[in-house]
ROSE-4610 file (N, C-alpha, C; in Angstrom, 1 decimal, always signed):
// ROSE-4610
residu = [X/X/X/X/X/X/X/X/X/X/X/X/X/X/X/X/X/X/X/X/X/X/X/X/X/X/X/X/X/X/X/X/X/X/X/X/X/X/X/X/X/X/X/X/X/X/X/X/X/X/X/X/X/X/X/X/X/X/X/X/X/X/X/X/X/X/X/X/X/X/X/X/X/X/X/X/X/X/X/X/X/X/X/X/X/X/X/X/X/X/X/X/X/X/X/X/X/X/X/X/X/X/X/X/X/X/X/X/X/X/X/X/X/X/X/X/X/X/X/X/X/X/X/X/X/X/X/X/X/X/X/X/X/X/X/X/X/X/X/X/X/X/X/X/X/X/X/X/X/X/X/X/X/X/X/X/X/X/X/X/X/X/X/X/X/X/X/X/X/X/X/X/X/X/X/X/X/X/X/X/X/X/X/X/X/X/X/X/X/X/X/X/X/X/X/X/X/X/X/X/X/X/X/X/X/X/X/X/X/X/X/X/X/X/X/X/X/X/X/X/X/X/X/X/X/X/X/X/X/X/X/X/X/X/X/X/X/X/X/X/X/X/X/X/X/X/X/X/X/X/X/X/X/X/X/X/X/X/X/X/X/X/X/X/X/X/X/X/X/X/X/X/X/X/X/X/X/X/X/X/X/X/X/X/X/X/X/X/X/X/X/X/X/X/X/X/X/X/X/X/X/X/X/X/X/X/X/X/X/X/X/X/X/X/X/X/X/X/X/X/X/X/X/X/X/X/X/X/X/X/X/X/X/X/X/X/X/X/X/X/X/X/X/X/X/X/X/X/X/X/X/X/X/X/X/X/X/X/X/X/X/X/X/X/X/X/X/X/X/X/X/X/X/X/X/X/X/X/X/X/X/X/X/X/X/X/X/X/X/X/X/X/X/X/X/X/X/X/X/X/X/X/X/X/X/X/X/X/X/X/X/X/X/X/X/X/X/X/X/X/X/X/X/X/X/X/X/X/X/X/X/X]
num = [1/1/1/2/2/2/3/3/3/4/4/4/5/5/5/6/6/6/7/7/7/8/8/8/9/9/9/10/10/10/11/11/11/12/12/12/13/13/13/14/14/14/15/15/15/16/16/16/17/17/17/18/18/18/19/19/19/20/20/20/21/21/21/22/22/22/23/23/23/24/24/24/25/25/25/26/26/26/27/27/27/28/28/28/29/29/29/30/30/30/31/31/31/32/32/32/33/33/33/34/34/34/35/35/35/36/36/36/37/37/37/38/38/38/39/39/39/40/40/40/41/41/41/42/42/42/43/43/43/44/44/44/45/45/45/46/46/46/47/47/47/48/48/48/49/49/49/50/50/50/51/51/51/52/52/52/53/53/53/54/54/54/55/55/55/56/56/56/57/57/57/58/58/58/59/59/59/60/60/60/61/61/61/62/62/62/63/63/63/64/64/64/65/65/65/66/66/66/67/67/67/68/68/68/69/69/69/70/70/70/71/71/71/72/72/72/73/73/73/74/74/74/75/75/75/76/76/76/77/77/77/78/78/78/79/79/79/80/80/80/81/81/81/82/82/82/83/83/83/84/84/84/85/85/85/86/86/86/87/87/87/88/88/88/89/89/89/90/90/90/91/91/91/92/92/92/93/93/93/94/94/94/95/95/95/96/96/96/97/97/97/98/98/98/99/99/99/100/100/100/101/101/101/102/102/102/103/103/103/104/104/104/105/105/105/106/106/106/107/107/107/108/108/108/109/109/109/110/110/110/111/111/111/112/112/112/113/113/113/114/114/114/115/115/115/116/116/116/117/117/117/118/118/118/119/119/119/120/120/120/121/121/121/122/122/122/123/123/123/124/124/124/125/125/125/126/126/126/127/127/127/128/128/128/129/129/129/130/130/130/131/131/131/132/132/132/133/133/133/134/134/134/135/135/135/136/136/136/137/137/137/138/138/138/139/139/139/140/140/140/141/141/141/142/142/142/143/143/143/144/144/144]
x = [+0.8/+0.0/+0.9/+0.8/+1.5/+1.5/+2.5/+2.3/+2.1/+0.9/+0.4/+1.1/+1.8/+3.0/+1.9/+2.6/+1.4/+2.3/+1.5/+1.7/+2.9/+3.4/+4.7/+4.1/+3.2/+2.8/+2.1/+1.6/+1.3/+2.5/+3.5/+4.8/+5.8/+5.6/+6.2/+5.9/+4.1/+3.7/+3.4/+4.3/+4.6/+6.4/+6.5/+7.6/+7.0/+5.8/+5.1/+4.7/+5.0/+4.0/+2.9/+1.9/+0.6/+0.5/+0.9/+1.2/-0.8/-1.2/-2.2/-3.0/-1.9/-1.8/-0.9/+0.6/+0.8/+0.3/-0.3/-0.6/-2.0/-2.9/-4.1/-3.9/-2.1/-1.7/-1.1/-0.6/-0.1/-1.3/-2.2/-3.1/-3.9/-4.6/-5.1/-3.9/-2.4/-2.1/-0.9/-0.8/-0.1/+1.0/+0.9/+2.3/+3.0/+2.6/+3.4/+4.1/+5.0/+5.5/+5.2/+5.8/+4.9/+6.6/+6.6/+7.4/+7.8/+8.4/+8.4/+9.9/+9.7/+11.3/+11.9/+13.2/+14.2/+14.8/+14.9/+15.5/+14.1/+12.9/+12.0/+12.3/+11.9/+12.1/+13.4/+13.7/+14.8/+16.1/+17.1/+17.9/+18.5/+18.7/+18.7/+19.9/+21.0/+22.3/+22.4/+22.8/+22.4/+23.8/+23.2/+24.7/+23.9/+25.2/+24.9/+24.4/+23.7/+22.8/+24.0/+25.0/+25.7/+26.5/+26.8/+27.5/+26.7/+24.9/+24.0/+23.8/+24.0/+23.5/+25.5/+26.2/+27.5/+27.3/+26.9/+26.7/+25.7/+24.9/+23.2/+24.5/+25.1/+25.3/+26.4/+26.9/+27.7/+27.5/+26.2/+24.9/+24.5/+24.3/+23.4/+22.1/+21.7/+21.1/+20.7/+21.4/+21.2/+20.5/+19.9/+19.5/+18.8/+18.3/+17.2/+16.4/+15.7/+15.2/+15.9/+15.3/+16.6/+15.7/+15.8/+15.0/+16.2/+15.8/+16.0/+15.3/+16.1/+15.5/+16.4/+15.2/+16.2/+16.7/+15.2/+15.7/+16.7/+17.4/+18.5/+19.5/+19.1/+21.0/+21.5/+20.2/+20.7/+19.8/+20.5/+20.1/+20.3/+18.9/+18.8/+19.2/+19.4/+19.9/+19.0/+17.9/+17.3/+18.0/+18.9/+19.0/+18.5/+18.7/+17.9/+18.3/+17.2/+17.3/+18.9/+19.2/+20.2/+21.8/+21.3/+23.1/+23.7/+22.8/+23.3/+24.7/+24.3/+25.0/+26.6/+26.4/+27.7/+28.2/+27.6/+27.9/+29.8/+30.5/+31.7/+31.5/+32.2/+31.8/+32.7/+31.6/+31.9/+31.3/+31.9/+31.0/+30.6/+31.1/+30.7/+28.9/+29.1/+28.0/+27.3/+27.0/+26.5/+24.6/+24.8/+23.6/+23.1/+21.8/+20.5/+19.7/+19.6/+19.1/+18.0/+17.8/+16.5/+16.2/+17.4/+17.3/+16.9/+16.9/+16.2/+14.5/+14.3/+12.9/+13.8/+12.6/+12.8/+12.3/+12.0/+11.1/+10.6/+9.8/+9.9/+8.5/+8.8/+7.6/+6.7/+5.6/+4.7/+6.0/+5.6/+6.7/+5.9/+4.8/+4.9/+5.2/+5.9/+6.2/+7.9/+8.1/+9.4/+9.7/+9.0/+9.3/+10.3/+11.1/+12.6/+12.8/+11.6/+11.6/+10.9/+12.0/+12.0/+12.0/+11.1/+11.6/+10.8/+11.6/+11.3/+11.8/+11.3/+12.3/+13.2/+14.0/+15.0/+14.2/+14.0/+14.3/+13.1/+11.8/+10.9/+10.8/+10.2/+10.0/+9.3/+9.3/+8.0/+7.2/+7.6/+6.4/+6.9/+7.8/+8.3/+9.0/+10.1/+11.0/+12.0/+12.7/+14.1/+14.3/+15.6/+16.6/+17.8/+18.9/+20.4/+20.5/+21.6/+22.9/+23.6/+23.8/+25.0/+26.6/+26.9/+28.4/+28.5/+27.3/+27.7/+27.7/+27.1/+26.6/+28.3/+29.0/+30.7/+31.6/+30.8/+31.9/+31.8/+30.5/+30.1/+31.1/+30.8/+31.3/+33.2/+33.8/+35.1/+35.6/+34.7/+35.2/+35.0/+34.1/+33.8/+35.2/+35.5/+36.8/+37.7/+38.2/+39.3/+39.3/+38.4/+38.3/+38.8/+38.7/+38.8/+40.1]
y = [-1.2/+0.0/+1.2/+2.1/+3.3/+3.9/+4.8/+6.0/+7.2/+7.7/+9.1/+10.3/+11.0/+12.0/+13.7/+13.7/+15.3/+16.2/+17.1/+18.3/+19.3/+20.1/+20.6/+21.7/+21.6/+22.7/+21.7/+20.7/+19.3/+19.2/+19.1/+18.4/+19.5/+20.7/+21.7/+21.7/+21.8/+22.2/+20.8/+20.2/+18.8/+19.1/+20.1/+20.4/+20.9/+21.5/+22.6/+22.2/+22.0/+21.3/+21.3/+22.0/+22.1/+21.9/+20.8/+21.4/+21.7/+21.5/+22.3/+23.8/+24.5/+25.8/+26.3/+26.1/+26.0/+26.7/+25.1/+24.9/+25.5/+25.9/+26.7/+28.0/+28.8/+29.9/+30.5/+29.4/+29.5/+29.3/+28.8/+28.4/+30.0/+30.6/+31.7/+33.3/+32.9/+34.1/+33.7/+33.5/+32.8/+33.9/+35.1/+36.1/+36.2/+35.2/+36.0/+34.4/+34.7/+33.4/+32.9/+31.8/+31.0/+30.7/+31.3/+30.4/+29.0/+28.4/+26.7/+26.5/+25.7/+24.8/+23.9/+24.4/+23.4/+21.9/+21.2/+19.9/+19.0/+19.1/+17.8/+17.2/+18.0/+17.0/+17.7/+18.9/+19.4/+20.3/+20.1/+21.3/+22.0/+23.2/+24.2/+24.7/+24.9/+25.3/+26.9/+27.4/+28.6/+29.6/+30.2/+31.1/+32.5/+33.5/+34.8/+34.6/+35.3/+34.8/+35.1/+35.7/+35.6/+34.2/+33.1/+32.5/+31.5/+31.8/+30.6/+30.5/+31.9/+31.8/+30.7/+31.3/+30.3/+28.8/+28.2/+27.1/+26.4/+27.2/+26.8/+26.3/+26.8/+27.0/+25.5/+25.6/+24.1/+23.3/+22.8/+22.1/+21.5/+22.2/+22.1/+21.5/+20.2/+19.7/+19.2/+18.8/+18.0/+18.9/+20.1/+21.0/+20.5/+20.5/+20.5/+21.4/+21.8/+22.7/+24.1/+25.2/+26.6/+27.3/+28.2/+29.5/+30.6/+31.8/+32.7/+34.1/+34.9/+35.6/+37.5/+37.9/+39.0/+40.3/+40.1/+40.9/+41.2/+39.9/+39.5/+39.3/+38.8/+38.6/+37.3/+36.3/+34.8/+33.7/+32.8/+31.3/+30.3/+29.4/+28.2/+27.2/+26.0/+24.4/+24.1/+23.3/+21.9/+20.9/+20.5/+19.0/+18.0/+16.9/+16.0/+16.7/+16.1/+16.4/+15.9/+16.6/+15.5/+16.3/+16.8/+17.5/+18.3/+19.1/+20.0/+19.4/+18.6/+18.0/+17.2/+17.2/+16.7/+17.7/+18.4/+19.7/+20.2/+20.4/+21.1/+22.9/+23.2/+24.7/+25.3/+26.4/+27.4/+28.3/+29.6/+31.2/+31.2/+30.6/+31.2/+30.5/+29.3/+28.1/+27.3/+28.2/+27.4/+26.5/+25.5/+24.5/+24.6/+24.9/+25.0/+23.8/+23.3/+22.4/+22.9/+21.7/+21.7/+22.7/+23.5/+25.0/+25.6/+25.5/+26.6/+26.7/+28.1/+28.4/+29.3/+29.0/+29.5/+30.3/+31.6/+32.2/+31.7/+30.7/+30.2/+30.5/+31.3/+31.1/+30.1/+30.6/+29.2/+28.4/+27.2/+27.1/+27.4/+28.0/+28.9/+30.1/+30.5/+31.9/+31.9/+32.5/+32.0/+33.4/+34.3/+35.6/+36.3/+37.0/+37.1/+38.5/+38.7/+39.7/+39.4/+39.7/+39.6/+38.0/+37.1/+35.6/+34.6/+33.6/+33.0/+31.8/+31.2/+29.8/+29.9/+29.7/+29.4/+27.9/+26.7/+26.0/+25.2/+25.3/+24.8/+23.5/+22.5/+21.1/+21.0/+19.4/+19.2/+17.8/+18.1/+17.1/+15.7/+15.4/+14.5/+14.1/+15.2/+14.8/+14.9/+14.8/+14.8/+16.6/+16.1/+16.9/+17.1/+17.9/+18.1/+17.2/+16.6/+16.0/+16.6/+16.9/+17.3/+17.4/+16.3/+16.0/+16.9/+16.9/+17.6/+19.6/+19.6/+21.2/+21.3/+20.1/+20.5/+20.6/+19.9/+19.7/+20.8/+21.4/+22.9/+23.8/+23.8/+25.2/+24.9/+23.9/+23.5/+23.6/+23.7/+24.1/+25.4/+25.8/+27.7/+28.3/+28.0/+28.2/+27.8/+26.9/+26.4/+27.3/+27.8/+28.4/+30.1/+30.5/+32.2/+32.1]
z = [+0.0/+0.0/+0.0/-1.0/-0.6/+0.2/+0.7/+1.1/+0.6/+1.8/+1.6/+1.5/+0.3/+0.8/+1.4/+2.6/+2.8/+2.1/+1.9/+1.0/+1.9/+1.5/+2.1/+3.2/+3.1/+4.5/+5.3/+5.3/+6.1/+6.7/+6.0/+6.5/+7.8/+7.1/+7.9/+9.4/+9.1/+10.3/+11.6/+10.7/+12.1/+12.6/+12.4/+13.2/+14.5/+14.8/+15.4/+16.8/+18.1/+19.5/+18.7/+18.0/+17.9/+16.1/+15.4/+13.9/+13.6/+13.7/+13.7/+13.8/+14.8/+15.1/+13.7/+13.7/+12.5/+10.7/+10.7/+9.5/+9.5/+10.1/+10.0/+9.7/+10.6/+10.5/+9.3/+8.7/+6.9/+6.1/+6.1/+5.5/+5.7/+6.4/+6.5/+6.3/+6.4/+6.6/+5.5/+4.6/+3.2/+2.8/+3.6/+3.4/+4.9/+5.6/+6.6/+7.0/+8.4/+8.8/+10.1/+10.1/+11.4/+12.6/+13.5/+14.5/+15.1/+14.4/+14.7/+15.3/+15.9/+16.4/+15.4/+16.0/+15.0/+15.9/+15.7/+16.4/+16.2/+15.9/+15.7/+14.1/+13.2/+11.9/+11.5/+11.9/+11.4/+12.1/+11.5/+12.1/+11.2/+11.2/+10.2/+10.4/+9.6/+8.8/+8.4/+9.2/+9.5/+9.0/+7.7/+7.3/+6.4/+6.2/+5.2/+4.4/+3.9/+2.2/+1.4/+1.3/+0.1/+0.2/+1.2/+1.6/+1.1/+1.8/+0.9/-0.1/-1.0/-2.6/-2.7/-2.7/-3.0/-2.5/-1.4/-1.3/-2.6/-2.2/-3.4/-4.4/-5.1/-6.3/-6.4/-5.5/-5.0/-4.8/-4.7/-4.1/-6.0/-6.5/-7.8/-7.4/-8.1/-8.2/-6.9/-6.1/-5.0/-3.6/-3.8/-3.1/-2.6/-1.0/-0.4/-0.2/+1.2/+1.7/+2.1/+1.5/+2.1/+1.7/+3.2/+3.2/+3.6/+3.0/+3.3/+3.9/+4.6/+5.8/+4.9/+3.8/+3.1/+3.8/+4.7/+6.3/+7.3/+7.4/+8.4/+7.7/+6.6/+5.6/+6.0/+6.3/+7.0/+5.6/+5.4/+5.0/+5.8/+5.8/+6.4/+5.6/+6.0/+4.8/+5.9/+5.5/+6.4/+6.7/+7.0/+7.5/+8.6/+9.0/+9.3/+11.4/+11.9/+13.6/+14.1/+15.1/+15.7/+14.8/+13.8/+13.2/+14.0/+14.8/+15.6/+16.6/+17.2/+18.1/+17.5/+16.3/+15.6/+14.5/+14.4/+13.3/+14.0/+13.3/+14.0/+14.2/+15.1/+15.4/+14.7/+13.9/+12.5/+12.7/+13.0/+13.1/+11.6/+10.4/+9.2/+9.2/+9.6/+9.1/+10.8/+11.5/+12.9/+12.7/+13.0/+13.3/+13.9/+13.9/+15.2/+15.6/+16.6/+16.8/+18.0/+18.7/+19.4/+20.4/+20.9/+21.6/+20.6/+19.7/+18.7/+18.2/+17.9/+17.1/+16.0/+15.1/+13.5/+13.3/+12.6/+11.7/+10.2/+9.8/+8.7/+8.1/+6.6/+5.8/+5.2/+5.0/+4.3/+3.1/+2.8/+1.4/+0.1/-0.3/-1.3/-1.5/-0.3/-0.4/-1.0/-2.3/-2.8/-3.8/-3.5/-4.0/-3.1/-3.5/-3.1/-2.5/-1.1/-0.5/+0.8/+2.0/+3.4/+3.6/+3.8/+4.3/+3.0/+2.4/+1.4/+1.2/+0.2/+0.4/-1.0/-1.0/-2.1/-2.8/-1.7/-2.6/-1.3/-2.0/-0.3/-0.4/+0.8/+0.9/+0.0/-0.4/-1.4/-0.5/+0.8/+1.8/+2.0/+1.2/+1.9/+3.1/+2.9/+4.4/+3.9/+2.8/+2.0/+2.7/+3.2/+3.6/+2.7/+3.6/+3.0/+3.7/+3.0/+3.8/+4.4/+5.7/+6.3/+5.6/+5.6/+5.2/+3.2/+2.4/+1.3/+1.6/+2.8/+3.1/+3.7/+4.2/+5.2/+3.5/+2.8/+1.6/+0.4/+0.7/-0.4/+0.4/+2.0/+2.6/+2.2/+2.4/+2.0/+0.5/-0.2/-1.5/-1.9/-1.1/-1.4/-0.7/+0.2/+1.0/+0.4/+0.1/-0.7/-2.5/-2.7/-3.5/-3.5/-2.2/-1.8/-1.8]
């Protein structure tokens, strides 16, 4: 029997204590963003948007989830729960885990003004890899 894939704002808003609260709150307010925690489905890869548009680009194809915040001058990479705690410590590139809350937009919001997604879930759960996000930031560096 298959599985049911939920739609990318189903999927988000089970990051949520309440995904319910959530996903009602994107669902009615589709420009604005919802406060969720990082460390249940995800932990988020937290760097400069110029640093994330250079990763993106190192990434190609193999891109996951990435939002950006045009307000703060920050990009997120989704990776899987639990990276935090093994991520190595980088002021360029620091991991947020389950101490953390996010500012994150609905994922159709992808117009490229104040918080958006570069590149949103599509409900399944597919993350970054960790280890290719240590091997983009090492070649952007090895490249300067």
């Amino acid at each position: 029997m298959p599985v049911e894939q939920l739609s990318p704002v189903e999927w988000l808003s089970q990051a949520d204590p309440t995904p319910e609260h959530a996903y009602n709150w994107w669902v009615q307010h589709p420009d604005e963003i919802a406060m969720i925690p990082a460390g249940v489905l995800f932990d988020a890869v937290k760097v400069r948007l110029a640093l994330g548009d250079r990763m993106r680009a190192a990434l190609g194809a193999s891109s996951g989830p990435v939002f950006s915040d045009a307000d703060n001058g920050t990009t997120y990479f989704l990776v899987p729960p639990g990276t935090a705690a093994v991520w190595p410590a980088d002021k360029e590139a620091a991991c947020l885990g389950a101490e953390a809350w996010l500012w994150v937009p609905v994922p159709s919001r992808i117009q490229r003004t104040h918080s958006y997604w570069d590149t949103p879930p599509d409900g399944s759960g597919a993350l970054h890899d960790p280890q290719a996000l240590l091997d983009a930031l090492a070649t952007i560096r090895g490249a300067s």
